[in-house]
Backbone as CSV, one residue per row, in Angstrom:
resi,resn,N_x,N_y,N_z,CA_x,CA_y,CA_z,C_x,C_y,C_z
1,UNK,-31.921,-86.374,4.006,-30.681,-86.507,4.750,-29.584,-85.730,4.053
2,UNK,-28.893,-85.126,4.761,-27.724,-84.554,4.148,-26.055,-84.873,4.409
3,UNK,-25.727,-84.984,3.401,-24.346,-85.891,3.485,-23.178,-84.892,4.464
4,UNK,-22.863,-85.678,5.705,-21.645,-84.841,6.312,-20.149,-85.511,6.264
5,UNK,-20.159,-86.441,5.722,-18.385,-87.197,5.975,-18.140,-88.920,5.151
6,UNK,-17.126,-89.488,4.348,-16.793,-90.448,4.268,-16.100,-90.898,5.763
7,UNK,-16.486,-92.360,6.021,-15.956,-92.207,7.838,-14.805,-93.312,7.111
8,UNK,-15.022,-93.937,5.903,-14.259,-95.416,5.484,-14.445,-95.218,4.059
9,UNK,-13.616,-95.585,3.253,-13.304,-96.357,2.043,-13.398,-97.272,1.575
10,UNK,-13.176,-97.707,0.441,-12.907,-99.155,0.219,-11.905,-100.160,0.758
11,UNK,-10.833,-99.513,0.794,-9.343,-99.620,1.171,-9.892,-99.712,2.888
12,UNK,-10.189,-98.741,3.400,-10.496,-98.616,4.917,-11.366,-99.814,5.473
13,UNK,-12.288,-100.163,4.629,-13.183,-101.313,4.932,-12.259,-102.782,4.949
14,UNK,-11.757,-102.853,3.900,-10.961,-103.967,3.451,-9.590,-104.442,4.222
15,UNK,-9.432,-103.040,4.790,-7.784,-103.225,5.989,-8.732,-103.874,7.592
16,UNK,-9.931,-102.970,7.707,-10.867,-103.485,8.503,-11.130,-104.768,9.115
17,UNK,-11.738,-105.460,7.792,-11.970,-106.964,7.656,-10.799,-107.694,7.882
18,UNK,-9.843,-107.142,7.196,-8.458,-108.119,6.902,-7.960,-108.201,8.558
19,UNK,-8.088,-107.374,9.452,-7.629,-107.264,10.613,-8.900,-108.112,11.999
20,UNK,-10.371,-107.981,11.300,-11.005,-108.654,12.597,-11.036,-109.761,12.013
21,UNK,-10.246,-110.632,10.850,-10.548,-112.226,10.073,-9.246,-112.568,11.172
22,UNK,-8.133,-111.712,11.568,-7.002,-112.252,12.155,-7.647,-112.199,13.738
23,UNK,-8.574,-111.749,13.770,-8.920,-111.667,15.398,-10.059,-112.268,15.607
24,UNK,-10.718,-112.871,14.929,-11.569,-114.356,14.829,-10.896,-115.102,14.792
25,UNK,-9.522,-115.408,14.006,-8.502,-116.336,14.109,-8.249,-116.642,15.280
26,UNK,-7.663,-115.309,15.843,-6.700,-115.383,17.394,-7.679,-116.086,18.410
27,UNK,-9.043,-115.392,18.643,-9.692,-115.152,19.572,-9.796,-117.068,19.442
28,UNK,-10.472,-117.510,18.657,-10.952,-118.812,18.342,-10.245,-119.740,18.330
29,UNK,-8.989,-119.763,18.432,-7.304,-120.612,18.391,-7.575,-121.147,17.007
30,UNK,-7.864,-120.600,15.777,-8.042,-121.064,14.649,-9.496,-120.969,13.453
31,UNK,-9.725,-121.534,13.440,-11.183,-121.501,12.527,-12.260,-122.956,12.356
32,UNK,-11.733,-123.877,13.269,-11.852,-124.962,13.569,-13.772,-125.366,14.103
33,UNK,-14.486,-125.279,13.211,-15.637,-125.310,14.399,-16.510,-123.944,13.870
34,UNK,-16.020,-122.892,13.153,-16.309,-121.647,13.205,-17.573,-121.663,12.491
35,UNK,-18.487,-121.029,12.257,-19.710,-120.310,10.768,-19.822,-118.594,11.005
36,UNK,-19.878,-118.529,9.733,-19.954,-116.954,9.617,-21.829,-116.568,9.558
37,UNK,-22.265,-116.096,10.282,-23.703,-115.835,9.978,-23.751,-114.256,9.650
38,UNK,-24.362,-113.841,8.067,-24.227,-112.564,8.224,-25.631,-112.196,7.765
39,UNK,-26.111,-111.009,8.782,-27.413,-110.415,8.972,-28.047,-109.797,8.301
40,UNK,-29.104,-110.200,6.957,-29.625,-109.439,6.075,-29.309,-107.993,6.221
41,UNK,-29.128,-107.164,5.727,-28.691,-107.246,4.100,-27.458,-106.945,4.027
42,UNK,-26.771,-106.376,4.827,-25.434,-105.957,4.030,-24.330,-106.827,5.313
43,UNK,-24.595,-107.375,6.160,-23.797,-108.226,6.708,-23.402,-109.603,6.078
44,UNK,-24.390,-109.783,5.065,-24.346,-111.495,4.848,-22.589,-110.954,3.545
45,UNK,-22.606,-110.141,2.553,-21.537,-109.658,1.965,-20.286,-109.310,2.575
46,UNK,-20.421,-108.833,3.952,-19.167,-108.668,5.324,-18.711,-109.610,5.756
47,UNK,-19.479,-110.825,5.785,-19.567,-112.002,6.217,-18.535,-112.952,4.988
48,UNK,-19.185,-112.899,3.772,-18.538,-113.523,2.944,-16.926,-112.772,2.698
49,UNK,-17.018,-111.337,2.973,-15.204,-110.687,2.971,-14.321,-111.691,4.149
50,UNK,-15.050,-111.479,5.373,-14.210,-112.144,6.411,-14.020,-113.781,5.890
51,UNK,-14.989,-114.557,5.239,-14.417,-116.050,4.971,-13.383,-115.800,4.178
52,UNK,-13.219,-115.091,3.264,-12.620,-115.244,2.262,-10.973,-114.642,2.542
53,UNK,-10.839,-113.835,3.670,-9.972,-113.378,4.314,-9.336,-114.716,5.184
54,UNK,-10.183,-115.556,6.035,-9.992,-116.214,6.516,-9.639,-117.420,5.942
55,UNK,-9.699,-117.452,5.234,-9.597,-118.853,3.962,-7.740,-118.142,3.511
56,UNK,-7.951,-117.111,3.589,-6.363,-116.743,2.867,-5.422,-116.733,3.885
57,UNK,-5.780,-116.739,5.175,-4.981,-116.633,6.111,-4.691,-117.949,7.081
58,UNK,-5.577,-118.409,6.700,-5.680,-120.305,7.260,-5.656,-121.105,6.463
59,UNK,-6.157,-121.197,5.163,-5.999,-122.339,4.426,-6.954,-123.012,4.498
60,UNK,-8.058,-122.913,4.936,-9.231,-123.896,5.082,-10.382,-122.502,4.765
61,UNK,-11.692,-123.134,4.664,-12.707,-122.790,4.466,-14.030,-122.518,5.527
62,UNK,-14.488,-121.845,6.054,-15.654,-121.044,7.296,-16.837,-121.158,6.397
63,UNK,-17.929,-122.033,6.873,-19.314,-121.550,6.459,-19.870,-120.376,6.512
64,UNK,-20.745,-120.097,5.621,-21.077,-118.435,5.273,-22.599,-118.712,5.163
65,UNK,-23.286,-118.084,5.894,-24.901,-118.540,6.336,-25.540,-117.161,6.105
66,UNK,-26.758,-116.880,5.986,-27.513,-115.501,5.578,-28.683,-115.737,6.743
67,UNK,-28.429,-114.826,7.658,-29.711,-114.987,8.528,-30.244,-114.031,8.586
68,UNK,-32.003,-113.937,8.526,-32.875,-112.700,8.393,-33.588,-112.797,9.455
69,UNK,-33.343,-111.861,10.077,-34.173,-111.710,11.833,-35.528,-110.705,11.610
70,UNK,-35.986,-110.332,10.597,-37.077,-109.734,10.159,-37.805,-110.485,11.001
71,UNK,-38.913,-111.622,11.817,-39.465,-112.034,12.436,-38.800,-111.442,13.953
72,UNK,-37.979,-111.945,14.082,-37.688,-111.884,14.936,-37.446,-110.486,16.353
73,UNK,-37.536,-109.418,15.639,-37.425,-108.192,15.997,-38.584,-107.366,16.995
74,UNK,-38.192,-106.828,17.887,-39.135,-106.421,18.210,-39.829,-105.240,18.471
75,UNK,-39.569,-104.225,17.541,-39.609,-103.601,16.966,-39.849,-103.102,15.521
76,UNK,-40.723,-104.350,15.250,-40.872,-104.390,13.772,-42.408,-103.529,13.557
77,UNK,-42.989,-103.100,14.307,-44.183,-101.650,14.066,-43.352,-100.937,13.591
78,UNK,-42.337,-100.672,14.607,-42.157,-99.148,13.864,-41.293,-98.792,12.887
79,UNK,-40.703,-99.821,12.362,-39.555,-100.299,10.770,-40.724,-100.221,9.733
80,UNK,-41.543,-101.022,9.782,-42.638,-101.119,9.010,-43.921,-101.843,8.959
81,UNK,-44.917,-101.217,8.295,-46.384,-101.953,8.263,-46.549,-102.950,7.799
82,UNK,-45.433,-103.529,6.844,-45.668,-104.506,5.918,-44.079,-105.179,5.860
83,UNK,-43.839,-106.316,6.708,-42.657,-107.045,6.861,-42.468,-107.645,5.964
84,UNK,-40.947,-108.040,5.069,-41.579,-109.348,4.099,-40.432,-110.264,5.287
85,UNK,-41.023,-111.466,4.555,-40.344,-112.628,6.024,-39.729,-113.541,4.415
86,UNK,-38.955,-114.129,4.865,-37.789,-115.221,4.180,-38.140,-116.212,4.626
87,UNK,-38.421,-117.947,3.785,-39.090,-119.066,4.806,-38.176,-119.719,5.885
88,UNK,-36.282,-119.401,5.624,-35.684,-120.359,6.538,-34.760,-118.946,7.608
89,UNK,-34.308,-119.165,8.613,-33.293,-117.811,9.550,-32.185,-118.302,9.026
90,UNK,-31.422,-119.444,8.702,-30.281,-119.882,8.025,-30.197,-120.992,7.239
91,UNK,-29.392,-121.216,6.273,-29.529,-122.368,5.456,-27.693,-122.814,5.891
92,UNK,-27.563,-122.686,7.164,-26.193,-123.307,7.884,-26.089,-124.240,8.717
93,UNK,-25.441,-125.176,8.755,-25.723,-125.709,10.472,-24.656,-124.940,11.593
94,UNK,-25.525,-124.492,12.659,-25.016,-124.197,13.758,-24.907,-124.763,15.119
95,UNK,-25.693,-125.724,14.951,-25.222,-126.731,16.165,-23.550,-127.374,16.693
96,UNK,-23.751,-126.651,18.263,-22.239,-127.474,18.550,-21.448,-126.537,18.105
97,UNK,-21.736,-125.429,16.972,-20.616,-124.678,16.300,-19.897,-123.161,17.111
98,UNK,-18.959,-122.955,16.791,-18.845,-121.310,17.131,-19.458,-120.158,15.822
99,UNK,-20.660,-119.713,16.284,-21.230,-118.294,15.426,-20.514,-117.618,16.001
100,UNK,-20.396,-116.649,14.583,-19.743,-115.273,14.197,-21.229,-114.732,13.156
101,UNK,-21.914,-113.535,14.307,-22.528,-113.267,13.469,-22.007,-112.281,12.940
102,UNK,-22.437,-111.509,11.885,-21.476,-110.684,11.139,-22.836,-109.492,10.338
103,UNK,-22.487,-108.166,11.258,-23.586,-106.886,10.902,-22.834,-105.971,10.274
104,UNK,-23.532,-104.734,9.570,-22.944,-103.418,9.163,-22.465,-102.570,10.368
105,UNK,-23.676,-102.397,11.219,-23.585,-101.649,12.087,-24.272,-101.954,13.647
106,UNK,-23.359,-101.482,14.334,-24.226,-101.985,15.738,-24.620,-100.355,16.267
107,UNK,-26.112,-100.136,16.586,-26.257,-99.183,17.187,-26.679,-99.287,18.570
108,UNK,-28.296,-99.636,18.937,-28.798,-99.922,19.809,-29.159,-100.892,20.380
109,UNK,-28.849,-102.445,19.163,-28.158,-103.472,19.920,-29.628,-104.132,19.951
110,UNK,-30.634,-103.616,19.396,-32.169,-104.690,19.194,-31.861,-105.604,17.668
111,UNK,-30.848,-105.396,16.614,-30.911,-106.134,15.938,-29.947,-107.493,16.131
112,UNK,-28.778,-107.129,17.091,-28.147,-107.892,17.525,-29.138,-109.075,18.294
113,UNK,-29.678,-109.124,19.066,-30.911,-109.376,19.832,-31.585,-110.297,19.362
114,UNK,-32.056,-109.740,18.073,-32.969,-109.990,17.324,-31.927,-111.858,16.872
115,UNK,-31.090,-111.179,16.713,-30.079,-112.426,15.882,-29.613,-113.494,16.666
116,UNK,-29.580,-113.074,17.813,-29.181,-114.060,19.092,-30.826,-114.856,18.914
117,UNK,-31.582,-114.325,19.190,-32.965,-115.298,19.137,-33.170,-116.353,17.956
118,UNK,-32.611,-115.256,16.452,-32.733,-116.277,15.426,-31.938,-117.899,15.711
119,UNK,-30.753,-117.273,15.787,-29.563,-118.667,16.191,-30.215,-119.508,16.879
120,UNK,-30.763,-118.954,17.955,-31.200,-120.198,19.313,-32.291,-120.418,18.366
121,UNK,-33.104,-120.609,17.775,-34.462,-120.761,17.061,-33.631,-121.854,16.173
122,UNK,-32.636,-121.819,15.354,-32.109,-123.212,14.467,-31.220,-123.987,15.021
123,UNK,-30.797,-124.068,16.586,-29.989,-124.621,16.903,-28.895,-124.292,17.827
124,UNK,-28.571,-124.974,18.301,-28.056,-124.650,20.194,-26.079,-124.052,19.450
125,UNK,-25.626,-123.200,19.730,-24.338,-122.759,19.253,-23.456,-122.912,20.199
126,UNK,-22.523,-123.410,20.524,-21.320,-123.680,21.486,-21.282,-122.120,21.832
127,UNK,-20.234,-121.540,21.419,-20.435,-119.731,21.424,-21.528,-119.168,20.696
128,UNK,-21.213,-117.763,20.300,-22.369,-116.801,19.927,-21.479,-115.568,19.927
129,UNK,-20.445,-114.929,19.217,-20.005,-114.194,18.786,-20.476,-112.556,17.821
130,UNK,-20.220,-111.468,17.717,-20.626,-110.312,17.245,-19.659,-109.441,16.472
131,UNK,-19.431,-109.526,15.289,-18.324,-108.550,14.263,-19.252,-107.969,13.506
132,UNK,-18.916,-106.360,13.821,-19.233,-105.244,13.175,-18.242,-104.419,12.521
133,UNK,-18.806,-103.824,11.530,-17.480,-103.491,10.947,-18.071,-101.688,11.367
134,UNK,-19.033,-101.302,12.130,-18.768,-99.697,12.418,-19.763,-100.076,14.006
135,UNK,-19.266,-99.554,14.922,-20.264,-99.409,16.052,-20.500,-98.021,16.689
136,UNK,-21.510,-97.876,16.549,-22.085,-96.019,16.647,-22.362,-95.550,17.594
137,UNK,-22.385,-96.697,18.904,-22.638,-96.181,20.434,-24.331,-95.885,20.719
138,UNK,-24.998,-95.530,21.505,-26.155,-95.664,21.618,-27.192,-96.702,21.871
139,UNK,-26.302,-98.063,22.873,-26.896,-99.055,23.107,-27.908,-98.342,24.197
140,UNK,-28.893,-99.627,23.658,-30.412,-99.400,24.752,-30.344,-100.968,25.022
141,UNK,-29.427,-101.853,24.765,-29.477,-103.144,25.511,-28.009,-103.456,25.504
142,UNK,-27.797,-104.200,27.045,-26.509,-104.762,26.717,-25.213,-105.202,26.075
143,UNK,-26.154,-104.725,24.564,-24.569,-106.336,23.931,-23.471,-104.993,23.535
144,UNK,-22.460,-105.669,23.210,-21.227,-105.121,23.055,-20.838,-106.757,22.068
145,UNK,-20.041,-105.379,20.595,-19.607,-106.708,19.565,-18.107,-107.078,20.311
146,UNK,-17.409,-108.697,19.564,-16.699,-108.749,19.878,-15.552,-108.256,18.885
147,UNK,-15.970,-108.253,17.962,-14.995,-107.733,16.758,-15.373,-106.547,16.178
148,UNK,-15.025,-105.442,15.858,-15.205,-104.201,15.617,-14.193,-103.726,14.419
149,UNK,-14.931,-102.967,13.471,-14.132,-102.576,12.665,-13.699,-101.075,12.831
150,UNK,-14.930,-100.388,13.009,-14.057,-99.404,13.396,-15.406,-98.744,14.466
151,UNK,-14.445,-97.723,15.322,-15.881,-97.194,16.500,-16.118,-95.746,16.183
152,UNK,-17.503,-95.156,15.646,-17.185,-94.129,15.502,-18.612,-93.452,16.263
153,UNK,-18.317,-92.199,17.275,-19.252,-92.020,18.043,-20.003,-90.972,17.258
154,UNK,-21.441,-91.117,17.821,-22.177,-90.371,16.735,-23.618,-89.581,17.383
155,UNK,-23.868,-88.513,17.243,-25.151,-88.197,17.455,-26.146,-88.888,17.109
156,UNK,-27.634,-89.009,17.774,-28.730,-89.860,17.233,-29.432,-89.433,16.168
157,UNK,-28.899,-87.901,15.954,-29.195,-87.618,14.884,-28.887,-87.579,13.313
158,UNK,-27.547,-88.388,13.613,-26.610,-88.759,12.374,-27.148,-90.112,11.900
159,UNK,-26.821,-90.452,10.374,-26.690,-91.917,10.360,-25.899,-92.293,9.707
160,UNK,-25.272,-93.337,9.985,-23.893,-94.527,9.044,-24.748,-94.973,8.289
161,UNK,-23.995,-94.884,6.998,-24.725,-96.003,5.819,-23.480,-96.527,5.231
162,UNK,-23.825,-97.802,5.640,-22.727,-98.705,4.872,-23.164,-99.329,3.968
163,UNK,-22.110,-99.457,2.757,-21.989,-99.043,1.409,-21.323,-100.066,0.856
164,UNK,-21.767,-101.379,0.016,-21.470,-102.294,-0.372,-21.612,-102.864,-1.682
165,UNK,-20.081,-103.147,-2.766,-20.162,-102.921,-3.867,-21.764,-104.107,-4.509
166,UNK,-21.828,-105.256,-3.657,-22.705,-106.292,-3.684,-23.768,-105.658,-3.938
167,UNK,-24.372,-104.685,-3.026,-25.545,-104.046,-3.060,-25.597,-102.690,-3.527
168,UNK,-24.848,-102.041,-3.580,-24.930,-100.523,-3.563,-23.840,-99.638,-4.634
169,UNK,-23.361,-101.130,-5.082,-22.656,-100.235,-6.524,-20.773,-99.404,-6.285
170,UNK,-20.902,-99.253,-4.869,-19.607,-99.109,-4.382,-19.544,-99.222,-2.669
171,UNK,-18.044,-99.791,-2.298,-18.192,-100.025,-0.562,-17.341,-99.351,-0.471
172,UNK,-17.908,-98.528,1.054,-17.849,-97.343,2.379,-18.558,-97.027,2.805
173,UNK,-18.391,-95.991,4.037,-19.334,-95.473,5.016,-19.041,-94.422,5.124
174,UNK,-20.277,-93.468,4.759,-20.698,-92.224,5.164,-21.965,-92.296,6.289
175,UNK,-21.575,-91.095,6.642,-21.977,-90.388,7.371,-23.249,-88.938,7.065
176,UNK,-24.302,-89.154,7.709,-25.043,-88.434,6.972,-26.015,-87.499,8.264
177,UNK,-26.467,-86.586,8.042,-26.891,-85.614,9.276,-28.950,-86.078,8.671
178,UNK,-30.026,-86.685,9.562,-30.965,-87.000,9.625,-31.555,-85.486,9.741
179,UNK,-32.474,-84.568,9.200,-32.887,-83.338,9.158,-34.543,-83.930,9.298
């Protein structure tokens, strides 16, 4: 792959979050009821920015849940031959609750999918919510997030890699040309 663009920063990510934690606020009349579910691997760390945003801006505290839709996918031939699976989809309760699931990136909208199935699999959710912090266009199913960090349109031949100090030693998103 060859590197074509920083699309975000650290700073860019972080004004990001700080702005869809106020629009989970708005949207939700508060935080009352809320869980943050964030989607192996680099959502469950997006997930924990927005509580912690949300905790500074409300005063109270949002459950922060790690859900791995690796089973759940359907499309898991062609990701890989050899899945590893996690024994629980969340260690949250979501019953009765409002989910916020919380991804890197939304492209084509099968991992979103994938995550809606996990949820209903541990428990019936009042809502069912979607915050991404980059959406790349190129749905092949329906969903559309409700919180967006930033939209950036992209050839199928490009890819976003989002970049998280948790995992990856420093957070942003580049942009990279697939050869």
């Amino acid at each position: 792959m060859e590197f074509k663009a920083t699309l975000m920063n650290e700073e860019d990510v972080r004004r990001a979050l700080k702005r869809m934690a106020h629009q989970i606020i708005e949207k939700n009349e508060g935080c009352e009821g809320l869980v943050l579910l964030g989607i192996k691997t680099r959502g469950v760390p997006l997930a924990c920015q927005l509580a912690s945003f949300i905790r500074e801006i409300e005063g109270a505290s949002v459950p922060v849940g790690e859900l791995d839709i690796t089973h759940y996918r359907d499309d898991l031939s062609e990701i890989t031959e050899d899945p590893v699976y996690s024994k629980a989809p969340s260690q949250v309760e979501v019953e009765k609750k409002i989910v916020v699931l919380v991804d890197d990136v939304i492209y084509t909208g099968r991992t979103a999918r994938a995550a809606l199935d996990a949820v209903s699999a541990i428990g019936r959710a009042s809502r069912i919510q979607l915050a991404v912090l980059v959406d790349r266009g190129h749905r092949e199913l329906p969903i559309r997030p409700d919180y967006v960090g930033k939209n950036v349109p992209t050839a199928k031949s490009e890819v976003v890699s989002v970049l998280m100090e948790e995992t990856d030693g420093r957070t942003g998103v580049d942009l990279y040309e697939n050869r």
